[in-house]
C-alpha positions as CSV (number, residue, x, y, z in Angstrom):
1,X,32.4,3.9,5.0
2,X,30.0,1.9,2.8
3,X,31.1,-1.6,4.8
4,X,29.7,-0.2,7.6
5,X,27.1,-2.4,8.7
6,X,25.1,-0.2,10.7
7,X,25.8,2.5,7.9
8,X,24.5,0.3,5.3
9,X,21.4,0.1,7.2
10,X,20.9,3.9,8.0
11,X,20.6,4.0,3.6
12,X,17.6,1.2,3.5
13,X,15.4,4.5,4.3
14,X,15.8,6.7,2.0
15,X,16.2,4.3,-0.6
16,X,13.0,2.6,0.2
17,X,11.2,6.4,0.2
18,X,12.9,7.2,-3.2
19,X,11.6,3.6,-4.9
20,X,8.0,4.0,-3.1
21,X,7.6,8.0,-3.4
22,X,8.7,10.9,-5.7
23,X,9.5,13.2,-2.8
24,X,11.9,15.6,-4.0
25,X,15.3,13.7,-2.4
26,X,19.2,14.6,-2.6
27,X,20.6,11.9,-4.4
28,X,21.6,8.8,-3.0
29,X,25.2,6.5,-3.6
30,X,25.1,3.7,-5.2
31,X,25.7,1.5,-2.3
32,X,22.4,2.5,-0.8
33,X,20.7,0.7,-3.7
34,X,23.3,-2.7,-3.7
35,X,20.8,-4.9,-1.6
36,X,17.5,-2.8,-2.3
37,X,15.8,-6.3,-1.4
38,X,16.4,-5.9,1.9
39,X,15.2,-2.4,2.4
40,X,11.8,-3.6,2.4
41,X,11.6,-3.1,6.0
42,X,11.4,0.5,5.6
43,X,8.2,0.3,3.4
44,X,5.8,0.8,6.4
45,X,7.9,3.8,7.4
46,X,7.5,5.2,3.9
47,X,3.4,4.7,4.4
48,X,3.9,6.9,8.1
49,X,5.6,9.7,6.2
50,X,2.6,9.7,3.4
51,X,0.0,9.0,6.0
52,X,1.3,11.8,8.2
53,X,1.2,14.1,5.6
54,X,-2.1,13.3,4.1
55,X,-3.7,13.4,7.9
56,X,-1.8,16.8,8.3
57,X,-3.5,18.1,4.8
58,X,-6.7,16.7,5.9
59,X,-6.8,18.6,9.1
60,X,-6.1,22.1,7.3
61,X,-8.2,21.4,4.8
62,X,-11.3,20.3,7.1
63,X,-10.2,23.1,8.9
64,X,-11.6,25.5,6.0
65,X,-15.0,24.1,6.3
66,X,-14.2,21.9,3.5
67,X,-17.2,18.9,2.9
68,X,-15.5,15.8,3.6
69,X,-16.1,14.2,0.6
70,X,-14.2,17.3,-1.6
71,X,-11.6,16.7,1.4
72,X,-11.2,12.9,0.7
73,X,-10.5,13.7,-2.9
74,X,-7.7,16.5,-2.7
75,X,-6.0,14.2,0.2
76,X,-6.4,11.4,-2.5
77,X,-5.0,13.2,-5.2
78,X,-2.2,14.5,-3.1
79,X,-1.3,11.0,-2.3
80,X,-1.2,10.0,-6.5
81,X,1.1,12.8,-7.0
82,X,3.4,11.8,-4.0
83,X,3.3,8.7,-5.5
84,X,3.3,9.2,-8.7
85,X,0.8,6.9,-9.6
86,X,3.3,3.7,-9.3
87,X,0.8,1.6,-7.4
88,X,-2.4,3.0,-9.6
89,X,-0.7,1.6,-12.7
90,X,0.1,-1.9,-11.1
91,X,-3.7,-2.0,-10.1
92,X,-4.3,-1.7,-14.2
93,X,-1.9,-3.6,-15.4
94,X,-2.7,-6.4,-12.9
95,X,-6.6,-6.1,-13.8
96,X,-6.1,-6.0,-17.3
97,X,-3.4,-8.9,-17.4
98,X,-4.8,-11.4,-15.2
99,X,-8.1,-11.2,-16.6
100,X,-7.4,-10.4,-20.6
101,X,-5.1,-13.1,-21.0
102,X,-5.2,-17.0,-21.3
103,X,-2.0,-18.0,-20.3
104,X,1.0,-16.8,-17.8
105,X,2.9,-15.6,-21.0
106,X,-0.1,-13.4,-22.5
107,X,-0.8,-12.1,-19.0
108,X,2.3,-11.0,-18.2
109,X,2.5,-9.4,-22.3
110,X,-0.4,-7.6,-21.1
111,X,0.8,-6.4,-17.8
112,X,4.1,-5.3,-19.8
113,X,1.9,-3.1,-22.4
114,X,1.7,0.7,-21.3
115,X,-1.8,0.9,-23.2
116,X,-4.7,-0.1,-20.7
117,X,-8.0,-2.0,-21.4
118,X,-11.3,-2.4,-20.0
119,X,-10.3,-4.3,-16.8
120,X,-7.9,-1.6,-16.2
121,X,-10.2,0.8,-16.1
122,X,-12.8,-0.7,-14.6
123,X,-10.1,-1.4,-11.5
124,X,-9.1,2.0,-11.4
125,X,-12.6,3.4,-11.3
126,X,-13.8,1.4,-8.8
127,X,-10.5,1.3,-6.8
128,X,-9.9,5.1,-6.6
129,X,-13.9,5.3,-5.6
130,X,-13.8,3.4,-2.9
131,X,-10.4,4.9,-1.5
132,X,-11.6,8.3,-2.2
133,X,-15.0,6.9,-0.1
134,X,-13.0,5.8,2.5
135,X,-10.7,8.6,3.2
136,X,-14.2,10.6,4.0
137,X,-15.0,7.9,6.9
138,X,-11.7,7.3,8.4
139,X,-9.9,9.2,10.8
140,X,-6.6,11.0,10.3
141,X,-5.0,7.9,12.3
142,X,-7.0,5.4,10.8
143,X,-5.7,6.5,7.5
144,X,-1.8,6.5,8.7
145,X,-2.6,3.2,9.5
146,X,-3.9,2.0,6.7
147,X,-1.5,3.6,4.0
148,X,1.3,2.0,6.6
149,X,-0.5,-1.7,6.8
150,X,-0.4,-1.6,2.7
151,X,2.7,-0.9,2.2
152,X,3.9,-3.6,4.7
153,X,1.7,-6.3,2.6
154,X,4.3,-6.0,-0.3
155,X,7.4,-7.5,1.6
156,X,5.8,-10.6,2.4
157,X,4.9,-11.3,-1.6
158,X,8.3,-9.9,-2.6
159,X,10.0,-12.7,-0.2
160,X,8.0,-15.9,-0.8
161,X,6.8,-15.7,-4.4
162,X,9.4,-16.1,-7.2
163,X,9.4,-13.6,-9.8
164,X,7.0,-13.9,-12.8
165,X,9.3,-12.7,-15.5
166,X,13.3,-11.8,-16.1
167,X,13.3,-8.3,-15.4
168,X,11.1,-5.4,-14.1
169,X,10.9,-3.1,-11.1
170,X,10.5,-6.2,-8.7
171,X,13.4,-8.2,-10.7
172,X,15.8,-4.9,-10.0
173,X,15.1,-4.8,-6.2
174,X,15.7,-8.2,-5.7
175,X,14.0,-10.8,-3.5
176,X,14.8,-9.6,0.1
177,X,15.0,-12.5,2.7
178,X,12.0,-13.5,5.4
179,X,14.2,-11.2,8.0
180,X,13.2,-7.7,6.5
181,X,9.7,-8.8,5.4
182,X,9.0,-9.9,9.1
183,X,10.6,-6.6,10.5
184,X,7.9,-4.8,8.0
185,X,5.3,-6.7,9.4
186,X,6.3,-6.0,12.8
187,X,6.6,-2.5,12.1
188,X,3.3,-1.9,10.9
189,X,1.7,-3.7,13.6
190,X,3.3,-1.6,16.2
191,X,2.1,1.6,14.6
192,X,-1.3,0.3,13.7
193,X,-1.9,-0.5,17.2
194,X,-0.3,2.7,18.5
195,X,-2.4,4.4,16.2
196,X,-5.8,3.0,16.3
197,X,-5.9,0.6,19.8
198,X,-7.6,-2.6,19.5
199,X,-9.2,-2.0,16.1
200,X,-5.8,-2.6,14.1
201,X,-5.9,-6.4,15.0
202,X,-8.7,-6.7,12.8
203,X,-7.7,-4.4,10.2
204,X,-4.5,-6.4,9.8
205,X,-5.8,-10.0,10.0
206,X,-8.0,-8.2,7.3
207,X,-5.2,-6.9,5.3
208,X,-3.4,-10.2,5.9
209,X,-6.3,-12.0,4.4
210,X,-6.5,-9.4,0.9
211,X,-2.6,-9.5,0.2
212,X,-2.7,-13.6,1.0
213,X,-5.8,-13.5,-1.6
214,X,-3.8,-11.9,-4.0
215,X,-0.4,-13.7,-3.5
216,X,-2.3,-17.0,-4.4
217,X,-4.2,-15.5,-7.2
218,X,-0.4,-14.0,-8.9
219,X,0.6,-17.4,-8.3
220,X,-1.8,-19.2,-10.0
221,X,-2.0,-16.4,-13.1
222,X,1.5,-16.0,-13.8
223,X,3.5,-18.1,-11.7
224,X,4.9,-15.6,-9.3
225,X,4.9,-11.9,-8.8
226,X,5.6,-8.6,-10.7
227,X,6.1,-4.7,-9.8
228,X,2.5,-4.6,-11.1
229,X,0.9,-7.3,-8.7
230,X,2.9,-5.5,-5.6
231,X,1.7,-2.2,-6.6
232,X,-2.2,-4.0,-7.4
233,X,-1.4,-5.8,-4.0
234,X,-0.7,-2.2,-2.2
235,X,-3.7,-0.7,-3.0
236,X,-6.0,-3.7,-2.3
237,X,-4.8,-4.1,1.0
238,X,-5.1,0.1,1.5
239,X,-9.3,-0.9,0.4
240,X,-9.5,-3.9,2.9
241,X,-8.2,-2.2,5.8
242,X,-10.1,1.3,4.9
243,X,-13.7,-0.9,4.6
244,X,-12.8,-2.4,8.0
245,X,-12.4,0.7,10.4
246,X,-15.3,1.6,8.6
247,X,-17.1,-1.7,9.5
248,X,-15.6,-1.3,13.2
249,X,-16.7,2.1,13.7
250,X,-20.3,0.9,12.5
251,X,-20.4,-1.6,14.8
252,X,-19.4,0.2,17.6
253,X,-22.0,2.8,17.3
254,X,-24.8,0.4,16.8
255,X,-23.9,-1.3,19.9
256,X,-23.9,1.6,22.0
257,X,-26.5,2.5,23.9
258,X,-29.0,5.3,23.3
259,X,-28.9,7.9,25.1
260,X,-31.7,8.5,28.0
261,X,-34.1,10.8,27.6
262,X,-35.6,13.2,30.2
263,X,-38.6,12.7,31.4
């Protein structure tokens, strides 16, 4: 029955995969969607799913002798089409909105206009680069972790900013409580450092650091945040934590030492 606690809990999953991806799903009760705010736990779950599957595609296709870049760019694709582009479109709105306007009303008209400007574009170009960069560096794991540290930054927005505006994607879910946001924190942190070791401490004080960046910068736009600036938020994070494993990695091999030569 749908007053079922436990049952009520068992629906936060796939509702949380069918807001986040456009997997093909059976379709869900109502009830599943009553408190969407709270299934914001299951967003780092939704990243393992996406991450698992782009690490899997990754591994067949650099299995074909595939150059890693050409690699990184199918995987990428992939991911948009999974996706459906949700957190690509935040990014531009977001850029073009808190940048093209002058106050919180005009930024958030902006955000709300499906035509996108310069900033947009110039987000998008230089956001989808330096993913698509990134996925050629990383590891299979490193790349779970990342797409599962992201989607764990939105929660935290979701549950102490108030919403920008009086309706949208973020209005809709509803602000979920510090309970489910710290259970998706908690979450991603176990599978970061399951996944990586050591290294995901730094990735997610990293990623801590980006989505706190862009909490304060939503809040001091448009007052609060938007299905645009969780989206933006997702895929800055996704950068930040990418660029780090990349930094660590770099680091490591410059501090190890050279091998000895025969004499």
């Amino acid at each position: 029955m749908a007053d079922n606690k436990s049952d009520i809990w068992l629906w936060d999953v796939p509702a949380a995969f069918v807001l986040l991806t456009r997997l093909p799903l059976p379709a869900l009760p109502d009830h599943a969607f009553a408190q969407g705010g709270r299934a914001v736990w299951a967003y780092p779950l939704v990243g393992l799913v996406l991450g698992g599957m782009a690490a899997v595609l990754g591994a067949v296709l650099s299995g074909l002798g595939l150059p890693a870049m050409l690699v990184a760019g199918l995987v990428l694709a992939a991911l948009v089409m999974l996706t459906g582009a949700m957190h690509e479109d935040g990014l531009a709105d977001t850029a073009d909105g808190l940048w093209g306007g002058h106050t919180a009303a005009r930024r958030l008209e902006i955000m709300r206009d499906s035509r996108i400007g310069a900033y947009g574009v110039l987000a998008l170009v230089l956001g989808t680069g330096l993913r698509w960069r990134g996925y050629a560096e990383v590891s299979g794991a490193e790349l779970v972790a990342a797409l599962v540290v992201s989607r764990a930054a939105m929660p935290p927005l979701m549950a102490t900013l108030p919403h920008a505006r009086s309706d949208g994607l973020s209005r809709s879910v509803g602000r979920p409580g510090m309970g489910p946001a710290a259970i998706a924190l908690g979450l991603a942190a176990l599978i970061a450092l399951g996944l990586t070791g050591a290294g995901a401490v730094t990735a997610l004080l990293v990623g801590a650091g980006a989505a706190l960046g862009m909490a304060l910068l939503a809040r001091a736009k448009i007052g609060g945040q938007t299905g645009d600036i969780l989206g933006a938020t997702q895929i800055v994070v996704e950068i930040a934590v990418l660029i780090t494993f990349i930094a660590l990695c770099a680091t490591h091999e410059k501090a190890a030492p050279e091998p000895r030569t025969r004499q």
